[in-house]
C-alpha positions as CSV (number, residue, x, y, z in Angstrom):
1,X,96.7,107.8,184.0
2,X,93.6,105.5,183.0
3,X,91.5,103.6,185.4
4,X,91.8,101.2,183.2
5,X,95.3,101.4,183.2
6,X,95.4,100.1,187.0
7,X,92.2,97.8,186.7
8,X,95.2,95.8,184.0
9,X,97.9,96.6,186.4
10,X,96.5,94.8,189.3
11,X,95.5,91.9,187.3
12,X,98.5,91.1,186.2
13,X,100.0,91.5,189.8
14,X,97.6,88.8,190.8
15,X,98.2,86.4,188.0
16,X,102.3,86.8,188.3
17,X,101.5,86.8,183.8
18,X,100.7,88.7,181.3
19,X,98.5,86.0,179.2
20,X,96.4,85.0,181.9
21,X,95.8,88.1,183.1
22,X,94.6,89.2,179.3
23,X,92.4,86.4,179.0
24,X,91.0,87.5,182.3
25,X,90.0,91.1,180.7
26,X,89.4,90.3,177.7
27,X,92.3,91.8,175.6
28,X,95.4,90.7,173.7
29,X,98.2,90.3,175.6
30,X,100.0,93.0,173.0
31,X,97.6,95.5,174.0
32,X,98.1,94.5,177.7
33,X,101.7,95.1,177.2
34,X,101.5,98.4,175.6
35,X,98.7,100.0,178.5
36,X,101.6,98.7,181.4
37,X,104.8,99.6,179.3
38,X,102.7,103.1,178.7
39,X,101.8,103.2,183.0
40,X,105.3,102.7,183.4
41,X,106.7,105.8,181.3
42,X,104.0,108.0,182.9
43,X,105.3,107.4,186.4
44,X,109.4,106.8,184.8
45,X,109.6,103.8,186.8
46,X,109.9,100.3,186.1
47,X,106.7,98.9,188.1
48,X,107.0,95.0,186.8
49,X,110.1,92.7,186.0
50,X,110.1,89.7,183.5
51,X,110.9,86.5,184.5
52,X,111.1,83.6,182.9
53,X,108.3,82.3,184.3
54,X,106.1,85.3,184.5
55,X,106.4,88.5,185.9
56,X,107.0,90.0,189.5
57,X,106.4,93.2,191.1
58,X,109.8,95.5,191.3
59,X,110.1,97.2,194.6
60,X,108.0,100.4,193.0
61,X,105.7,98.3,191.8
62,X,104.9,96.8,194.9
63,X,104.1,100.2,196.6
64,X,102.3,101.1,193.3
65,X,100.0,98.0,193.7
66,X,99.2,98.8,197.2
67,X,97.9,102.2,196.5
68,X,96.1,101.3,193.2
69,X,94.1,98.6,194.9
70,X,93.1,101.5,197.4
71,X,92.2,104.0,194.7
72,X,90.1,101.5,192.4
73,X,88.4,100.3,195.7
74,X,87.5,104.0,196.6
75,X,86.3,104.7,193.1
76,X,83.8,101.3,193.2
77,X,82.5,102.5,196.9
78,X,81.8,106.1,195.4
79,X,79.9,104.6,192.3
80,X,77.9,102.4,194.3
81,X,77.6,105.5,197.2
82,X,76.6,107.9,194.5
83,X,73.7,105.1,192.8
84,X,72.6,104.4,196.0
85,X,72.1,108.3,197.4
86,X,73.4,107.2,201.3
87,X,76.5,105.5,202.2
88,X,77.8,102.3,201.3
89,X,80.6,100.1,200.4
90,X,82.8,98.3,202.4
91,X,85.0,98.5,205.3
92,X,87.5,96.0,206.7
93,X,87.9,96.1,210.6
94,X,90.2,94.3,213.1
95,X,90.3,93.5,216.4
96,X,92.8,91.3,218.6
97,X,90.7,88.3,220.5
98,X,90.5,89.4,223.7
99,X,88.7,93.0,222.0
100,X,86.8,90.5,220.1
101,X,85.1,89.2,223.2
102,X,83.6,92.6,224.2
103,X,83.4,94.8,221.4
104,X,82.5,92.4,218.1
105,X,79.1,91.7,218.2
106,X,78.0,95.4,219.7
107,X,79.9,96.8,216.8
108,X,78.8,94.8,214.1
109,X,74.8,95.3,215.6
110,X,75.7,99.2,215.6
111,X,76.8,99.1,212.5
112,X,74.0,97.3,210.7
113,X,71.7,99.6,212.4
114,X,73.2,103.0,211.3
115,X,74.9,101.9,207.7
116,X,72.5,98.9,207.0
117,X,74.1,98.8,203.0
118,X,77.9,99.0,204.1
119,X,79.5,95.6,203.9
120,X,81.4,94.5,207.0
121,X,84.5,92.5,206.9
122,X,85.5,91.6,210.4
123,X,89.2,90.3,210.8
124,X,90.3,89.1,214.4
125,X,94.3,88.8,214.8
126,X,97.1,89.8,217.1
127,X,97.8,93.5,217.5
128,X,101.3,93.2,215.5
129,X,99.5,91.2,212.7
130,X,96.5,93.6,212.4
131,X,99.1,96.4,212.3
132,X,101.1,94.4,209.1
133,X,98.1,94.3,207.5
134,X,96.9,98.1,208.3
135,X,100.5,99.2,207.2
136,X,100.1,97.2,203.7
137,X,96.0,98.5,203.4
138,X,94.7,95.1,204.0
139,X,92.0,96.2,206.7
140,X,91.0,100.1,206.6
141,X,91.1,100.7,210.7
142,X,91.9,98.4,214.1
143,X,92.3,98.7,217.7
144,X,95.5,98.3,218.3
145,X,97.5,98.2,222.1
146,X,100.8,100.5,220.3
147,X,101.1,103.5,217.7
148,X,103.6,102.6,215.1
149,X,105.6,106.2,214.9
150,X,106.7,105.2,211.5
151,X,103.3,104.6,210.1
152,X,101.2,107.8,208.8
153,X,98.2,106.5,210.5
154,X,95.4,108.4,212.2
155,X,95.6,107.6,215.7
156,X,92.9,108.0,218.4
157,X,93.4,107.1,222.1
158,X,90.8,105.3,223.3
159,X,90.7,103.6,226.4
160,X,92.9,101.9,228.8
161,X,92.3,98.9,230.3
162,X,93.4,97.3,233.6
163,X,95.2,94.0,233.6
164,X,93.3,90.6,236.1
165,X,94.5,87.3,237.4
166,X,92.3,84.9,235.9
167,X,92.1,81.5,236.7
168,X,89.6,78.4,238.7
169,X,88.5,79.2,242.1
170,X,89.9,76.1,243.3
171,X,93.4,76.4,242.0
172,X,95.9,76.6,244.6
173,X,97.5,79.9,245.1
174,X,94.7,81.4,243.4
175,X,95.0,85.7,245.1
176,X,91.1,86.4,246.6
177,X,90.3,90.2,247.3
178,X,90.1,92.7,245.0
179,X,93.2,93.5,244.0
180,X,96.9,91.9,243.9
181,X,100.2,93.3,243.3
182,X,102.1,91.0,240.6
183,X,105.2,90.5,243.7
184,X,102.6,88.5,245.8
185,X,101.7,86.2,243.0
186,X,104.4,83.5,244.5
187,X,104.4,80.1,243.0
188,X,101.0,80.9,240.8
189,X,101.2,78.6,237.8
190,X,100.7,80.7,235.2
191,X,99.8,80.2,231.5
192,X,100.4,83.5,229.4
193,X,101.2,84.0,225.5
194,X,104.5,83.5,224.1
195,X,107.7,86.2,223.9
196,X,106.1,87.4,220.5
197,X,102.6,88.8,221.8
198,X,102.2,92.3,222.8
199,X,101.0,91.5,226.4
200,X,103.8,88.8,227.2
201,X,106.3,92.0,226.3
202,X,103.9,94.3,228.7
203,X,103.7,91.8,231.4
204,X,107.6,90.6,231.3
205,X,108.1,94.2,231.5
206,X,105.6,94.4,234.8
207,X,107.3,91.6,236.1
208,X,110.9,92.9,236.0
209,X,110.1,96.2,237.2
210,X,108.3,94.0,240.4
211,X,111.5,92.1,240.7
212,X,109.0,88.6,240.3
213,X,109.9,85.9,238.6
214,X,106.9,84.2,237.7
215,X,106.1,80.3,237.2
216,X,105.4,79.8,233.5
217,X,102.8,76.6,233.5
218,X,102.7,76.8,229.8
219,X,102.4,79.2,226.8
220,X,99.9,79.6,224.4
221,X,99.1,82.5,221.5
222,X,95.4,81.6,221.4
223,X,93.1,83.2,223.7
224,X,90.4,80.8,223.3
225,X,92.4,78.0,223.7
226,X,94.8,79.8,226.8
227,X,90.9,80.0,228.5
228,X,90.2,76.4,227.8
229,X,93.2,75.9,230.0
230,X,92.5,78.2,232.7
231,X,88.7,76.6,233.0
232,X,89.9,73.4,233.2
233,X,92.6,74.3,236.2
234,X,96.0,73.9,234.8
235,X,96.8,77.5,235.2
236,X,95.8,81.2,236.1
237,X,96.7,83.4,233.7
238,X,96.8,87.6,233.4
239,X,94.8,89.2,230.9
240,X,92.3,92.4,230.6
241,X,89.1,92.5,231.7
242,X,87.7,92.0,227.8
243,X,88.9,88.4,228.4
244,X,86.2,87.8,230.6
245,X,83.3,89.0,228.2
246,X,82.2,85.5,227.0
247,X,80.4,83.8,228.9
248,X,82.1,80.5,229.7
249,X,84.5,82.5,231.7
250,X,81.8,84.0,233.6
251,X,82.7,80.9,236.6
252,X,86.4,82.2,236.7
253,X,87.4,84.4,239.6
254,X,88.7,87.6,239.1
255,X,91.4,89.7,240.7
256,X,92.7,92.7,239.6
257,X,96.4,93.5,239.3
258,X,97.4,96.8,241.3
259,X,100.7,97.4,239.8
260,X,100.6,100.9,238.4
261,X,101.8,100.0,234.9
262,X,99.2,96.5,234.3
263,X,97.5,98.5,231.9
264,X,96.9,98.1,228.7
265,X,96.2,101.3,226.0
266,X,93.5,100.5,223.2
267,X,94.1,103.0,220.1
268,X,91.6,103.5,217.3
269,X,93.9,103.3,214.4
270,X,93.1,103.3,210.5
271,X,94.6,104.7,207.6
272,X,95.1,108.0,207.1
273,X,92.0,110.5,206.3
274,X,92.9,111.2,203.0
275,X,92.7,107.4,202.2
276,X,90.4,106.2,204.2
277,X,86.8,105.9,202.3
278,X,83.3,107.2,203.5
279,X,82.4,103.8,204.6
280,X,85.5,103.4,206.9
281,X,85.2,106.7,208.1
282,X,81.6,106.1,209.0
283,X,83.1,102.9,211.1
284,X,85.4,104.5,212.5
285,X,83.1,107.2,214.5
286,X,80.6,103.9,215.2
287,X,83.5,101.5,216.6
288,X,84.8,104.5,219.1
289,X,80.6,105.3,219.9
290,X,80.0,101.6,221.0
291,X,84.1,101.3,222.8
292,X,82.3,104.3,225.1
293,X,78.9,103.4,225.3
294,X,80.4,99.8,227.0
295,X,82.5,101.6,229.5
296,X,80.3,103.8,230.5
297,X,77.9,101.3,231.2
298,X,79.9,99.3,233.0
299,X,80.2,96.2,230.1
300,X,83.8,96.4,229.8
301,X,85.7,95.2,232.9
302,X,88.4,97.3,234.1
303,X,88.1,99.6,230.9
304,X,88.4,103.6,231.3
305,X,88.1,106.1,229.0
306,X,91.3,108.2,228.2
C-alpha cells in the first residue's frame, strides 16, 4: 500500500468523482481508476460504489477513509516534526461550554508557551457531539462528562465537579447559605438545557431520586445564552461551578447543591495511544497539567481532583 494510493483515495471521497478529483492531483482519471481499483484488491474489499452521479463510500470504505485521513495526517506531522527537530503539528481539542469558561484560555496560553510551533484547533460543543466527533477522529482528545465503553478510547479521570444554583440575587425564592439540597428548591423558576444534554439527564436523575419536581421556566442548549437569562432575572438555573468563570456572572449568587450525587465527572478522553500523534499526546499531558494547576489554586469553583 502506497501513500499515494490514500492521498487519491481521500480525494475522491471528498469530491463524491473520480474526474474532479484527478483534475485535483494532476492525473488521468484512468490512472486514478487503476491506483483505487489496485487499493481495493490489496485490502479484497470494495472501498467505493459507482453511482450514476459519482461515487460513494461503501460501508468499508467509510471506516477505510477514517483511518487513512489519520495516517496521512500522522505522516505530514512527523515530516514537519522531523524538519523542524522539536515537536510540531497539529492537535484538535474540545471542550463543552461550560469547560470552555475555565479551562480555554489557560490551556491555549500553556500550550503556546511549551509547544510554541504546534497548531491548536480549539472546538467547543456538547459532550455527546464532542464524543461523535472523537469516535469518527474529527478532534484528537476532549473532556468529556461520560466514558463511552464501546469506544477504544484512552480514558483519564480527571476531576469532579460539584453542581450550584445560579441565578439574580433578587429573584424570588432564590436559596442563600452555602449550600441547598435540590428538595428545598420549591417553586424556584428554573431554566436548565433541554432532555438531550448530558446535565438535564444528570439533574432529572437528581431530581427523581429527591422526589422534587421542579418548575421548568424555560429551556435552553446554549450556555451563553441560558446566562443571559439568568442575569437578566427570568430564572435560576443549576450548573457547575466552571459556569461562573466569566466574568459577567461574577454579580450572580451562588449556592451549592448538597445532594450527594450533583456532581459532575470530567474525563480526559482522546484517541487511543497508538493513534494519537506526538502533538496530541503532548496536549494531552498540558490540558490535564493546567485542569490541576486551577483546582489546586482554587480557580475552578467546586472542582476536585479525582
Amino acid at each position: 500500500m502506497e501513500l499515494r494510493q490514500l492521498r487519491y483515495f481521500i480525494s475522491v471521497i471528498e469530491h463524491g468523482s473520480m474526474g474532479k478529483a484527478a483534475l485535483e492531483l494532476g492525473v488521468v482519471t484512468s490512472a486514478l481508476s487503476q491506483q483505487i481499483s489496485r487499493l481495493e484488491s490489496e485490502l479484497s474489499t470494495r472501498l467505493l460504489q459507482r453511482t450514476s452521479s459519482g461515487v460513494v463510500p461503501t460501508d468499508a470504505g467509510l471506516a477505510f477513509w477514517r483511518q487513512a485521513q489519520l495516517a496521512l495526517r500522522h505522516v505530514d506531522d512527523a515530516a514537519l516534526a522531523a524538519r523542524q527537530a522539536r515537536l510540531s503539528g497539529h492537535v484538535s481539542v474540545g471542550l463543552a461550554p461550560s469547560t470552555t469558561g475555565v479551562l480555554g484560555l489557560p490551556f491555549m496560553r500553556a500550550m503556546r508557551e511549551r509547544y510554541p510551533d504546534v497548531r491548536l484547533r480549539m472546538v467547543e460543543s456538547l459532550s455527546g457531539y464532542l464524543a461523535s466527533m472523537l469516535g469518527a477522529r474529527q478532534i484528537d482528545l476532549a473532556i468529556l462528562f461520560h466514558e463511552e465503553l464501546t469506544q477504544r478510547w484512552s480514558v483519564m479521570p480527571l476531576l469532579d465537579e460539584r453542581l450550584f444554583v445560579i441565578g439574580a440575587r433578587s429573584l424570588t425564592g432564590m436559596p442563600a447559605g452555602a449550600e441547598v439540597r435540590i428538595s428545598a428548591l420549591g417553586e424556584l423558576p428554573l431554566i436548565l438545557p433541554s432532555g438531550s444534554h448530558g446535565l438535564r439527564a444528570l439533574l432529572s436523575a437528581s431530581f427523581r431520586r429527591a422526589k422534587y419536581e421542579p418548575r421548568i421556566a424555560a429551556e435552553v442548549d446554549g450556555l451563553a445564552m441560558l446566562m443571559d437569562a439568568v442575569r437578566g432575572g427570568l430564572g435560576a438555573t443549576i450548573q457547575p461551578g466552571a459556569a461562573l468563570a466569566r466574568s459577567e456572572n461574577a454579580a450572580l449568587a451562588s449556592v451549592q447543591v448538597a445532594d450527594a450525587d450533583a456532581t459532575r465527572p470530567n474525563l480526559l478522553v482522546s484517541v487511543s495511544d497508538d493513534e494519537l500523534s506526538p502533538a496530541g499526546l503532548g496536549a494531552r499531558v498540558v490540558l490535564a497539567d493546567v485542569a490541576r494547576a486551577l483546582v489546586n489554586d482554587g480557580r475552578w469553583p467546586g472542582a476536585k481532583l479525582r
